[in-house]
C-alpha positions as CSV (number, residue, x, y, z in Angstrom):
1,X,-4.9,-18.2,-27.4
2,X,-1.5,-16.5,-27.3
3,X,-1.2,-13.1,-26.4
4,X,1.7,-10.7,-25.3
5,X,2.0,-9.0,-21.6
6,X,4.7,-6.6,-20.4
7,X,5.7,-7.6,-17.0
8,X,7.9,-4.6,-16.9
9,X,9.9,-2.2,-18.4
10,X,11.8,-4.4,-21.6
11,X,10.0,-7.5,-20.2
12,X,7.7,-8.4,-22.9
13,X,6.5,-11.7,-23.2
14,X,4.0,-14.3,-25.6
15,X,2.3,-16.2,-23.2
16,X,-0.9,-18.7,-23.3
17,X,-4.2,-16.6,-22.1
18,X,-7.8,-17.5,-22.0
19,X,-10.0,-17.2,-25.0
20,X,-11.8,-13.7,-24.6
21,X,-15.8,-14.2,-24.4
22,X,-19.0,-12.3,-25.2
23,X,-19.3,-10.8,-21.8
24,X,-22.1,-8.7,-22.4
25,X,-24.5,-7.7,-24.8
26,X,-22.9,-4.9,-26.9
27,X,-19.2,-6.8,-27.1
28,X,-18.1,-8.6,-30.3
29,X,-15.1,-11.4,-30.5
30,X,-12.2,-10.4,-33.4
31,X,-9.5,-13.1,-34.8
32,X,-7.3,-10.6,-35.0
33,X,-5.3,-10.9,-39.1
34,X,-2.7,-7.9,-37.9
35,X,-1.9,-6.2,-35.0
36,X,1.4,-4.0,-34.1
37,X,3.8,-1.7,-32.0
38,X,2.7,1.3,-31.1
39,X,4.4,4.2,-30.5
40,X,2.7,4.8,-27.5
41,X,3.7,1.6,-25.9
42,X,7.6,2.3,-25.7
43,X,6.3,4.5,-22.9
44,X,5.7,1.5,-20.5
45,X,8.4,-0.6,-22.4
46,X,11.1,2.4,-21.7
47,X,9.8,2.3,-18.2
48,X,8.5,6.4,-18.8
49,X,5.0,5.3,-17.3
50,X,4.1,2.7,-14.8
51,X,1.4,1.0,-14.9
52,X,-0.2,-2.2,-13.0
53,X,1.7,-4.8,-14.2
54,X,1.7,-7.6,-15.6
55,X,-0.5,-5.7,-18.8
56,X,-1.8,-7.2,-21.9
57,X,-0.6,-5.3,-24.6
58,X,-1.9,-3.2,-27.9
59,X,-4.9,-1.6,-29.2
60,X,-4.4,-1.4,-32.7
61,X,-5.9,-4.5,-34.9
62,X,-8.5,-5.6,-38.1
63,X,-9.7,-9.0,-38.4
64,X,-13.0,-11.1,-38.7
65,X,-15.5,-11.3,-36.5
66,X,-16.7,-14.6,-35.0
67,X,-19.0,-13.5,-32.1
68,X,-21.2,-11.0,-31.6
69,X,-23.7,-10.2,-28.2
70,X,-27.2,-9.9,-28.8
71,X,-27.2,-6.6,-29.2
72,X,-25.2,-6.1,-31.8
73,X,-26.5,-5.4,-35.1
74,X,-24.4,-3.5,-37.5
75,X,-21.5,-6.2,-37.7
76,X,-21.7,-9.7,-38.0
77,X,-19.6,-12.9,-37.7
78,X,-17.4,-13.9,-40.5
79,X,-17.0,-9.6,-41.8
80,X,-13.7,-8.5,-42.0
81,X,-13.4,-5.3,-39.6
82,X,-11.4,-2.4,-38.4
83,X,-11.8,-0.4,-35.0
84,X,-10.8,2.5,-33.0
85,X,-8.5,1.7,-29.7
86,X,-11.7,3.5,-28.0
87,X,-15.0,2.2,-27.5
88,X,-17.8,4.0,-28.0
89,X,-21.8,4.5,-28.1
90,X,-21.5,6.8,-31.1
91,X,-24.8,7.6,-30.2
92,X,-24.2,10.1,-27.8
93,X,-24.0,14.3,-28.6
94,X,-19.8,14.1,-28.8
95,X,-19.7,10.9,-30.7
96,X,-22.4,12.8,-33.1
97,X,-20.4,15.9,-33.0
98,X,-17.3,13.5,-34.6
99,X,-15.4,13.2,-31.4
100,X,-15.9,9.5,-30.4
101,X,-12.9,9.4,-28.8
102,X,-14.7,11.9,-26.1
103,X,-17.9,9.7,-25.8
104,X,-19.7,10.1,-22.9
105,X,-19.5,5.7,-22.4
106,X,-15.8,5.5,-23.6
107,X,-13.8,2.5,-22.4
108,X,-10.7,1.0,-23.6
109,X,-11.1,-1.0,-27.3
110,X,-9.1,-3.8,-26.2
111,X,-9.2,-4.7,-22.3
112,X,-7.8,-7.8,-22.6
113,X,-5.0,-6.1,-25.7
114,X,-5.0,-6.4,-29.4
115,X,-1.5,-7.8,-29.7
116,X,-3.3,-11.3,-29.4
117,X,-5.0,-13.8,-31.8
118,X,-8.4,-12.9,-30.2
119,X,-9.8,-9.9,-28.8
120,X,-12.8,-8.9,-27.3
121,X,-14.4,-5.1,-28.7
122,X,-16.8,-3.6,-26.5
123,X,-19.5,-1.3,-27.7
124,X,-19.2,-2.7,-31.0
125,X,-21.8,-1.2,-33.0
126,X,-19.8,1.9,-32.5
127,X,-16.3,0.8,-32.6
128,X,-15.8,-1.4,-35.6
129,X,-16.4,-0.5,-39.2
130,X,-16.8,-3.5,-42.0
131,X,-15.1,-3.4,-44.8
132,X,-16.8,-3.6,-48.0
133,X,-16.0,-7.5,-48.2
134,X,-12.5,-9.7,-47.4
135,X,-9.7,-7.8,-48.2
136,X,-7.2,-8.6,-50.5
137,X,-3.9,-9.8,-48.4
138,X,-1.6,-6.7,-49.7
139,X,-4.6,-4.5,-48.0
140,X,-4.2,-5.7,-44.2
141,X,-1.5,-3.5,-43.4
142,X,-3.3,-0.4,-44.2
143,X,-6.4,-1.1,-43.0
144,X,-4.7,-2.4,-39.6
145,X,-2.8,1.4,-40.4
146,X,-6.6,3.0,-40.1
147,X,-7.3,1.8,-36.5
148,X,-5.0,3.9,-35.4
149,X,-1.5,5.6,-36.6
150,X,-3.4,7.0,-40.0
151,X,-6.9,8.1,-38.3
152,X,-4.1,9.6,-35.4
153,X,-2.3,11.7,-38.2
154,X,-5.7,12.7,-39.8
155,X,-7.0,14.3,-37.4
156,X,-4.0,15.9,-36.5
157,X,-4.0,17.8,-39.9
158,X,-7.9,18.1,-39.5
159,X,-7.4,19.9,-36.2
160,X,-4.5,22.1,-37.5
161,X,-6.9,23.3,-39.8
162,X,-4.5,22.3,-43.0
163,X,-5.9,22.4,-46.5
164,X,-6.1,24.1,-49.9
165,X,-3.3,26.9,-50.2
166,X,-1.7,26.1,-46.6
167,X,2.0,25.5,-45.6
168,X,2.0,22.1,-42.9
169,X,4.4,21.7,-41.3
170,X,4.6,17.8,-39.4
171,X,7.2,17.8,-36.0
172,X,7.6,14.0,-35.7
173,X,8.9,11.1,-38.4
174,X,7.3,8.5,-36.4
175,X,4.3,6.4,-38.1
176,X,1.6,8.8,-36.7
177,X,3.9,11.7,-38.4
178,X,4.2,10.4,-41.5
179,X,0.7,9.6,-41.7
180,X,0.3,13.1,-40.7
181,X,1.9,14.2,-44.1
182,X,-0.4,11.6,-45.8
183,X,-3.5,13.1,-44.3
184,X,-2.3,16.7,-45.2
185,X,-1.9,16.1,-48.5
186,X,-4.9,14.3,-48.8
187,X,-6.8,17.2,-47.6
188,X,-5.2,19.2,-50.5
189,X,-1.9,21.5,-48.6
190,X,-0.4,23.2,-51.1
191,X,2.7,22.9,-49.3
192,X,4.0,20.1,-46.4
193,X,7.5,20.1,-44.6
194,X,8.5,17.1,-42.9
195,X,10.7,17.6,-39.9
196,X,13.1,14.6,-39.8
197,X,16.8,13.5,-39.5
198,X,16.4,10.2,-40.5
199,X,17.1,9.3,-44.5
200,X,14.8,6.2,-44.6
201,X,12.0,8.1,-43.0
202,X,12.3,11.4,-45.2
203,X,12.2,9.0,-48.3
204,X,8.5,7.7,-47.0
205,X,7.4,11.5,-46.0
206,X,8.0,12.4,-49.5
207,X,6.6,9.4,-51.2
208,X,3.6,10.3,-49.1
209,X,3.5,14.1,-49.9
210,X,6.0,16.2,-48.4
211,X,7.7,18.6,-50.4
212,X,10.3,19.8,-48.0
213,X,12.5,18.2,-45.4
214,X,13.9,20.5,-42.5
215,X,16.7,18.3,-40.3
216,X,17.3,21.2,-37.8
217,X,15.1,20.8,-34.2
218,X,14.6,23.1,-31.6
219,X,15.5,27.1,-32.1
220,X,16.9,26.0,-35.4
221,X,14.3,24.0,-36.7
222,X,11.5,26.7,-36.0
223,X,14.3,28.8,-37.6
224,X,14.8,26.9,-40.4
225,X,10.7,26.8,-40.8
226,X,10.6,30.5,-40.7
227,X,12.8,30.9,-43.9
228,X,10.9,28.4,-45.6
229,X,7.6,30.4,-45.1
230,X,8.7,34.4,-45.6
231,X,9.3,34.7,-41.8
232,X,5.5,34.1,-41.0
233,X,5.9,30.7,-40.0
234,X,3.0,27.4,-41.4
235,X,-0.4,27.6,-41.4
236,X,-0.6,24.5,-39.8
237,X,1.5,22.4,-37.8
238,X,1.1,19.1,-36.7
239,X,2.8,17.8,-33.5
240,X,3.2,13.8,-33.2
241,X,5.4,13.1,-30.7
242,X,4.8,14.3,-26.9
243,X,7.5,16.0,-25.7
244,X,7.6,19.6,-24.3
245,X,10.6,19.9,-26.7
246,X,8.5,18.8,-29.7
247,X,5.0,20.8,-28.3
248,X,7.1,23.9,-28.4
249,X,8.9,23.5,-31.7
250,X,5.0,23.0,-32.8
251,X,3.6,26.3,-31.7
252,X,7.0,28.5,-32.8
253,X,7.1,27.4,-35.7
254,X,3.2,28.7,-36.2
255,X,2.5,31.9,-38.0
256,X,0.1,34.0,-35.4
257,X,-3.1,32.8,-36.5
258,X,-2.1,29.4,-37.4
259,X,-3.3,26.0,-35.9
260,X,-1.8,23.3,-34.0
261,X,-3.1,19.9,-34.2
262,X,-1.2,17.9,-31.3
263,X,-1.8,14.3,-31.2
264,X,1.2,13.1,-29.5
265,X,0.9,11.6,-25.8
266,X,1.9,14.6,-23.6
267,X,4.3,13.6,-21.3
268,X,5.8,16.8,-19.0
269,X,4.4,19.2,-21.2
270,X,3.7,22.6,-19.9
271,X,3.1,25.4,-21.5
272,X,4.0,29.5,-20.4
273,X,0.7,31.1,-20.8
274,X,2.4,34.4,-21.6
275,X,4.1,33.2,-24.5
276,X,0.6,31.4,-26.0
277,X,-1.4,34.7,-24.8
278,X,0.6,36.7,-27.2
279,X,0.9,33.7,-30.2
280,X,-2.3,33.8,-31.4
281,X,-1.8,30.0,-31.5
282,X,-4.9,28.0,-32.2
283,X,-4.6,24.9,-30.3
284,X,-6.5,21.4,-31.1
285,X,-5.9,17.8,-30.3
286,X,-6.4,14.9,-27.9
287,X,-7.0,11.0,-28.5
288,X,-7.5,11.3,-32.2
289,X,-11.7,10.2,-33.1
290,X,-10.5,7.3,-35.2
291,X,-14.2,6.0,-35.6
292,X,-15.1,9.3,-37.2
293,X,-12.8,8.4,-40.1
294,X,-12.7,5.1,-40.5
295,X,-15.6,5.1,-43.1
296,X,-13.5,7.4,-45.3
297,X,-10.2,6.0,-44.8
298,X,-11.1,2.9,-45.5
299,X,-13.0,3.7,-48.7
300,X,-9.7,5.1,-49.6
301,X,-7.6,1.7,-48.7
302,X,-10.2,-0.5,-50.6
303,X,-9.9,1.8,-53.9
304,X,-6.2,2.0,-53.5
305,X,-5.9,5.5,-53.4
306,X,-3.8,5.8,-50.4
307,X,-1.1,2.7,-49.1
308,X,-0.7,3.9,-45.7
309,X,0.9,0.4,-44.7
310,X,3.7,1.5,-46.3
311,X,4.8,2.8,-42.4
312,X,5.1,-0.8,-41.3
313,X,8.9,-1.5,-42.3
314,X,9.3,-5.1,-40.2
315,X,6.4,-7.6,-40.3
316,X,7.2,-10.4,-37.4
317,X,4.8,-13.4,-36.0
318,X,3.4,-12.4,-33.1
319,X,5.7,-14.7,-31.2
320,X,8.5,-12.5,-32.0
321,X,6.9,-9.3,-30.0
322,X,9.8,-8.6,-27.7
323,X,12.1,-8.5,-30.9
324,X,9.1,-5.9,-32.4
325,X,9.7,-3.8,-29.2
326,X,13.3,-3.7,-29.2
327,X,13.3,-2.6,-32.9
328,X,10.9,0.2,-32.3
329,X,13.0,1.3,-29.0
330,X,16.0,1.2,-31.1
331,X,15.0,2.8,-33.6
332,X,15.8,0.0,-36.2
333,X,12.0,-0.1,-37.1
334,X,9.2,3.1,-38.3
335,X,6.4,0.5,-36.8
336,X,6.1,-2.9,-36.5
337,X,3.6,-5.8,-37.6
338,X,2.9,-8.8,-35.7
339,X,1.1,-11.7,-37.3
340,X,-0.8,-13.5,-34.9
């Protein structure tokens, strides 16, 4: 099969890989019909983290299943699918408790990557969700949206608390961000401000809910947040990027009481316990528990009430990957699809 590995920072390559195998008896084998750029993975491509190389790449996907172990019995071959890029039991008290991502038996999704033709899914029966039957073409994008960037934003605004008669605010414009607004007004804000400077992307916020759009960062974004809310600051904020400078524009721009939902990757973030003693900041987040939604969000994709593949702006064949990452890095792409 063809697959892509990053030898390196901004060396990303489509090479030919082995076929991945039913290795044991809880694993299923996906032909993968989308896969994509994550945000996440401009970390290693920007040379930010370091890991092992040469690494297969991605853990987002839906396809059909062609293999199953023995053990498996919830999915079989030839069902379209969608999974979370953790495996898990979701047997286990956290997985029953909705936090899959935290179950006791996690492991990686993809250990051989999803940015492939084939992948191998560990822990299946609690990974992977069917879908209802084979989905319409105009449907893969948001169902490949639900393995990751749209189950990341929801429970970003599930952990923030947001709702009926609350002011969201989202730090971040990326995909998970804007899926962030998505999943806020889903769960029925009254009110959702979308921190972005970019045009395109403040178009797609507002198409998916926002109502407001503050440009200003830092001191004058939480500023600028302040004003919009009375001085009190949102109800709920939703942080989707990973920075300390977006991690603190997320709990300033909280009115004491509030919640923060933070799903971005922390890298460097530290926080002055002095300052969060005397917020009265909730604080919530971590690798978001995809499988917990996926039964929802997908119900929602099949009956068309939501089009969260709206976020992927560039569709490319998988060949083209290292043209996928330079978009993303330069900013010239929200998120990119690959077609394997």
């Amino acid at each position: 099969m063809r697959g892509v590995v990053m030898y390196g920072p901004g060396d990303v390559r489509v090479e030919e890989r082995d076929d991945p195998r039913i290795e044991l008896p809880t694993d299923a084998v996906i032909r993968l019909a989308a896969t994509c750029v994550c945000g996440s993975d401009l970390w290693s491509y920007r040379g930010i983290e370091s890991p092992q190389w040469p690494v297969p790449m991605g853990h987002e996907y839906c396809g059909v299943v062609e293999q199953v172990g023995k053990a498996v019995t919830t999915v079989r071959p030839g069902q379209f699918v969608v999974g979370s890029f953790f495996a898990s039991d979701n047997t286990c008290e956290i997985c029953q408790a909705g936090y899959q991502s935290g179950c006791l038996h996690r492991e990686s999704a993809c250990p051989g990557g999803a940015q492939a033709q084939l992948m191998r899914v560990p822990l299946a029966d609690g990974t992977v969700v069917a879908t209802p039957g084979m989905p319409e073409p105009d449907l893969i994008p948001s169902l490949l949206a639900a393995s990751d960037v749209l189950g990341t934003g929801w429970f970003a605004a599930v952990a923030a608390e947001a709702g009926p008669g609350k002011t969201v605010a989202v730090v971040g414009d990326g995909a998970v961000g804007l899926l962030g607004v998505m999943a806020a007004k889903q769960l029925g804000a009254e009110r959702i401000i979308a921190m972005s400077r970019h045009s395109d992307r403040q178009a797609l916020a507002r198409e998916f809910g926002a109502t407001d759009i503050v440009t200003e960062r830092g001191d004058e974004g939480v500023e600028r947040i302040k004003d919009l809310t009375g001085g009190y600051g949102a109800h709920s904020v939703l942080e989707c990027v990973g920075t300390p400078e977006a991690m603190q524009q997320a709990i300033r721009s909280t009115r004491r009481g509030g919640h923060v939902g933070y799903v971005g990757v922390p890298h460097d973030v530290q926080l002055d316990g002095i300052d969060m003693f005397f917020s009265h900041v909730h604080l919530h987040g971590g690798p978001a528990p995809v499988r917990s939604y996926l039964p929802h969000l997908i119900e929602l994709i099949w009956n068309r009430t939501i089009n969260p593949g709206r976020v992927f702006d560039l569709h490319l064949p998988l060949e083209q990957a290292a043209e996928a990452y330079q978009a993303m890095d330069q900013r010239r792409a929200i998120k990119v699809l690959l077609r394997p």
